[in-house]
N, C-alpha and C positions, 0 to 999 in steps of 0.2 A: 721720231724722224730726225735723223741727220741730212743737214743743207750743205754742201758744197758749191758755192758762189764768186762767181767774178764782176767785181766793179768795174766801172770807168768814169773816170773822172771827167765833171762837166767841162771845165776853163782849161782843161789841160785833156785832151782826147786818146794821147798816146799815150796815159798814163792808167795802168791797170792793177789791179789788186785782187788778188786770190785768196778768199779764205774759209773756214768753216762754221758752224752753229748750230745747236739745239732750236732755234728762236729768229728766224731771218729778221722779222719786221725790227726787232727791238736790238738786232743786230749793225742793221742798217741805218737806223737813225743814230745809233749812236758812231756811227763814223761820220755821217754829216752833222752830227753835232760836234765832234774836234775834239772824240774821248778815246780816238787811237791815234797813240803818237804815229805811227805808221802810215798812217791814211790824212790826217786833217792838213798836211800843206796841200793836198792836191782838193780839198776837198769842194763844193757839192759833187757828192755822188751819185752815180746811175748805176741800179745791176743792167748787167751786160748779159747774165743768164744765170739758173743755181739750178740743182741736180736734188732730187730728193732722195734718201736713204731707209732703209729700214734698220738695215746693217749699218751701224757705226764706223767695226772697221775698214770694211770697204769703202766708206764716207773718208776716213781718213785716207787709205790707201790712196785713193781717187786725187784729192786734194795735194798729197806731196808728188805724185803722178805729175799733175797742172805745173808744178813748178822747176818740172825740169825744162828744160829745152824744148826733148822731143815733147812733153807736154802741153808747152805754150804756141807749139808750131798745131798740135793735134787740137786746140781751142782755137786758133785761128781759121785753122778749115773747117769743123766741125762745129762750132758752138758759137 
């Protein structure tokens, strides 16, 4: 199973992160532990939602989808 997942940052609300995993849980603690440069100034974290996969590439596809524009408008009404 492939996760496609969006955070949100607890002390900062508007701040979101989009990404992918084999492994949510061990995924997620390691961004509130401050092991992605990407995530730890915003961090503790909250997922905001994640999507399961069977398909991988569609997992990915999905994923670079979320971070276009028209993506991040279609997670705002949807997800």
């Amino acid at each position: 199973m492939k996760y496609v997942y969006i955070l949100q940052s607890i002390n900062y609300p508007q701040k979101f992160y989009i990404g992918s995993t084999n492994d949510l849980k061990r995924r997620f603690k390691e961004h509130n532990e401050g092991k992605s440069i990407h995530t730890n100034r915003f961090k503790p974290w909250r997922i905001e939602t994640y999507l399961g996969f069977s398909n991988s590439v569609k997992a990915n596809k999905f994923e670079v989808y979320l971070k276009t524009c028209s993506g991040r408008t279609f997670a705002k009404r949807h997800l």
